[in-house]
N, CA, C and O of each residue as an XYZ file, in Angstrom:
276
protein
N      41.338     97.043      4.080
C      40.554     96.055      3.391
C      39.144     96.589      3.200
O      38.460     97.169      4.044
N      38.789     96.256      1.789
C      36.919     97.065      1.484
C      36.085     96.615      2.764
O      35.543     97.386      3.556
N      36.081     94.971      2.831
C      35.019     94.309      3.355
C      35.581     93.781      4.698
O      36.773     93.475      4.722
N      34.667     93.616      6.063
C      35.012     93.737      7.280
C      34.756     92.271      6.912
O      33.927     91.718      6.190
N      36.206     91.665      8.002
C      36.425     89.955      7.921
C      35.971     89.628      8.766
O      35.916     90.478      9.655
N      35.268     88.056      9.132
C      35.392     87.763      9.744
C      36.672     86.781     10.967
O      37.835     86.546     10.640
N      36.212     86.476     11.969
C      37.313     85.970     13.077
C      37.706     84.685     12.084
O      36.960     84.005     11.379
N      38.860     84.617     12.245
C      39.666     83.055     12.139
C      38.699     82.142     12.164
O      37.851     82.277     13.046
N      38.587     81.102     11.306
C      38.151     79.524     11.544
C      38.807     78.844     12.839
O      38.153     78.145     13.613
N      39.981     79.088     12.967
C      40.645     78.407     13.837
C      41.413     78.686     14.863
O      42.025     77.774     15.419
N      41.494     79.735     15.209
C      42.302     80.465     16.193
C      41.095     81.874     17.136
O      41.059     82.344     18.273
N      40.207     82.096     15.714
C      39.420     82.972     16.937
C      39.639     84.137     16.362
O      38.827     84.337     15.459
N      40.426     85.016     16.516
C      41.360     86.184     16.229
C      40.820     87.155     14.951
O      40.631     86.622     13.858
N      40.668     88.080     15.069
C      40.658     89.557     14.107
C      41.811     89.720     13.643
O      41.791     90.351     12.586
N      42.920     89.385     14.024
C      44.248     90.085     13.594
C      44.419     88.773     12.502
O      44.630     87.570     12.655
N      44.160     89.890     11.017
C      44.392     89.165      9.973
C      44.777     90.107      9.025
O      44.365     91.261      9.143
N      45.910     89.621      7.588
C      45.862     90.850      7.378
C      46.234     90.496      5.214
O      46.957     89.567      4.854
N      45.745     91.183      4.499
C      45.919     90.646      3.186
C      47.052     90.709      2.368
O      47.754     91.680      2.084
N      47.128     89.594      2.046
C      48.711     89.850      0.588
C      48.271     89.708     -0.601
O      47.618     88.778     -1.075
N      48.696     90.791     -1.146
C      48.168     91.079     -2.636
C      49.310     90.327     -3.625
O      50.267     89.718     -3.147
N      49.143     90.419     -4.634
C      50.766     89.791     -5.700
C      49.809     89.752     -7.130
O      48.592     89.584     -7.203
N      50.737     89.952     -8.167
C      49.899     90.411     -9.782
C      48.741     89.493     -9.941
O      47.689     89.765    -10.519
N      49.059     88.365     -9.356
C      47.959     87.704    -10.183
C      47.026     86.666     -8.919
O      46.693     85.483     -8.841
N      46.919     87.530     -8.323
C      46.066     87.028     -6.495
C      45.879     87.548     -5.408
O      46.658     88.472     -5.172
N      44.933     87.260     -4.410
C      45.147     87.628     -3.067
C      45.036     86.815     -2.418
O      45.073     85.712     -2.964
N      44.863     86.846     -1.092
C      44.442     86.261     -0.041
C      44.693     86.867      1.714
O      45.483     87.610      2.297
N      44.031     86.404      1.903
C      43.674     86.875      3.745
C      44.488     85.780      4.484
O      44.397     84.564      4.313
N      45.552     86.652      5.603
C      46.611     85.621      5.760
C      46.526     85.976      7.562
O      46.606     87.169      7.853
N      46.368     84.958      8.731
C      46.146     85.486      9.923
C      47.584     84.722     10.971
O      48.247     83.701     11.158
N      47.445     85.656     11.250
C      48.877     85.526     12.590
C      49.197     84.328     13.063
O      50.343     84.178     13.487
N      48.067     82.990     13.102
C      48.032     81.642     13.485
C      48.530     81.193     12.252
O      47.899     80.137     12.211
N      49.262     81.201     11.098
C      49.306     80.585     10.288
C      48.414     80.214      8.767
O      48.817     79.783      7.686
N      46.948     80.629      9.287
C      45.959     80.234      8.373
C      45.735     81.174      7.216
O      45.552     82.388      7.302
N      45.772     80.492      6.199
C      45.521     81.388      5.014
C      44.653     80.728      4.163
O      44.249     79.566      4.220
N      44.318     81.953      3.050
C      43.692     81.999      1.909
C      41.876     81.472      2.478
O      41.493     81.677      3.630
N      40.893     80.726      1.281
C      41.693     80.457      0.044
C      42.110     81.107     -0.991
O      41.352     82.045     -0.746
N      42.711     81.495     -2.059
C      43.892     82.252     -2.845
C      42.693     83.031     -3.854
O      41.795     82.276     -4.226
N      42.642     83.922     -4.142
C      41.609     84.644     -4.999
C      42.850     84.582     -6.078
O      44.042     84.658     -5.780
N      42.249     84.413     -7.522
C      42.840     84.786     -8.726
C      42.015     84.459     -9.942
O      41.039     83.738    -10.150
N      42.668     85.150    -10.572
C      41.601     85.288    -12.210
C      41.950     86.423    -13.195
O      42.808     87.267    -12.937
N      41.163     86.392    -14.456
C      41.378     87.599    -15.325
C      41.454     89.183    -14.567
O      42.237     90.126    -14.687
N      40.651     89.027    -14.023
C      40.780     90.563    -13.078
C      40.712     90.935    -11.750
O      39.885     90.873    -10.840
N      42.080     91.427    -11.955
C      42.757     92.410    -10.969
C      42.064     92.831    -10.104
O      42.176     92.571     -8.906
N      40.889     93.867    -10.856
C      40.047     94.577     -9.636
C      39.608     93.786     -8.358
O      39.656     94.170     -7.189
N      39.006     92.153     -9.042
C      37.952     91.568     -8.167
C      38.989     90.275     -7.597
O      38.511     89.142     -7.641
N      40.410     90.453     -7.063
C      41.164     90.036     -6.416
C      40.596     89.805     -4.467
O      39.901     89.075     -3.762
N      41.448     90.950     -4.394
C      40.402     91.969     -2.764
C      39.431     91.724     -2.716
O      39.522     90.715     -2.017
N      38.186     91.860     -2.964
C      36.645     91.480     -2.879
C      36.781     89.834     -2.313
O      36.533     89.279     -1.243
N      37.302     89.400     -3.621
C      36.827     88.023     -3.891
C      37.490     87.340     -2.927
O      36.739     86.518     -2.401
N      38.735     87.339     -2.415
C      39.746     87.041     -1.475
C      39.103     87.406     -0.201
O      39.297     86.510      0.621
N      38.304     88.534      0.349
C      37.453     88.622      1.252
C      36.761     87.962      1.636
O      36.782     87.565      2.802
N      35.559     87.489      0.406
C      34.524     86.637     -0.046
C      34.497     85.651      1.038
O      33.907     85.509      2.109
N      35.739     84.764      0.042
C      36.130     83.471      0.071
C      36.602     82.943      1.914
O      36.262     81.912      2.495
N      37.490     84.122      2.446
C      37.754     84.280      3.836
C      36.515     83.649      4.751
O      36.312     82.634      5.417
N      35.899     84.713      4.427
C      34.595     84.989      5.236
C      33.211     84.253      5.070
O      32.231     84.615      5.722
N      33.159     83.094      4.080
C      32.955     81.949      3.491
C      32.993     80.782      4.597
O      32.082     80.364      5.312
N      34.167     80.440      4.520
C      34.911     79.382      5.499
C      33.854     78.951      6.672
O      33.081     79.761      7.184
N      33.898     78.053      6.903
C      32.983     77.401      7.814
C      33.698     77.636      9.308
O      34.788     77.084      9.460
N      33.353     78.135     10.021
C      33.605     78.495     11.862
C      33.736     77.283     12.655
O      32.756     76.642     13.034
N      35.445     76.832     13.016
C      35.522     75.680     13.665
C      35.117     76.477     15.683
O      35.452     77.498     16.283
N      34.189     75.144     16.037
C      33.906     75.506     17.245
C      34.892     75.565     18.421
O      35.503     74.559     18.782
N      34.987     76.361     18.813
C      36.544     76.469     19.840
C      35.709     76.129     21.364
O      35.428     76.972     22.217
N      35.486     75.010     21.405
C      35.330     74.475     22.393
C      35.924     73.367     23.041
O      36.464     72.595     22.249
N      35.996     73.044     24.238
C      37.153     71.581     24.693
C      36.435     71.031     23.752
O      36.756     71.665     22.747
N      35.737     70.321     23.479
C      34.996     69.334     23.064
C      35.671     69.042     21.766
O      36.232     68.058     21.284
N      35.300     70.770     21.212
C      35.922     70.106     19.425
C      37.295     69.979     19.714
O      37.711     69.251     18.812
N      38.427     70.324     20.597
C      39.784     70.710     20.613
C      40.084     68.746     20.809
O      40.822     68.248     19.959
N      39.664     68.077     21.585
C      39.949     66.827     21.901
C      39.840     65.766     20.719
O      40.516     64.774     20.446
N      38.676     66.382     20.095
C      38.286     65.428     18.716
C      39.821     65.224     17.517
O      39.711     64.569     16.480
């Protein structure tokens, strides 16, 4: 992958890994969590943008606190 991801929203975890397909990407991690789905006229800016968007995502707090809520 070009751009270094960040950890899961929700699980924490580095181990994530991308699926490409003609007309999209997205960043897909071992807990289940994916995307959100990059797509558009071009191809090139699939990967990037699918990175982007990953690494975007707002950081759920993995603390008891938030886990009980």
């Amino acid at each position: 992958m070009p751009k270094k991801l960040k950890a899961c929203p929700f699980c924490g975890t580095h181990r994530t890994r991308l699926h490409e397909w003609n007309d999209g990407a997205l960043i897909l991690c071992e807990c289940g969590a994916k995307g959100p789905e990059s797509s558009g006229e071009y191809r090139a800016n699939f990967v990037p943008m699918a990175c982007d968007l990953w690494n975007q995502r707002k950081q759920i707090p993995l603390t008891p606190a938030a886990l009980v809520r």
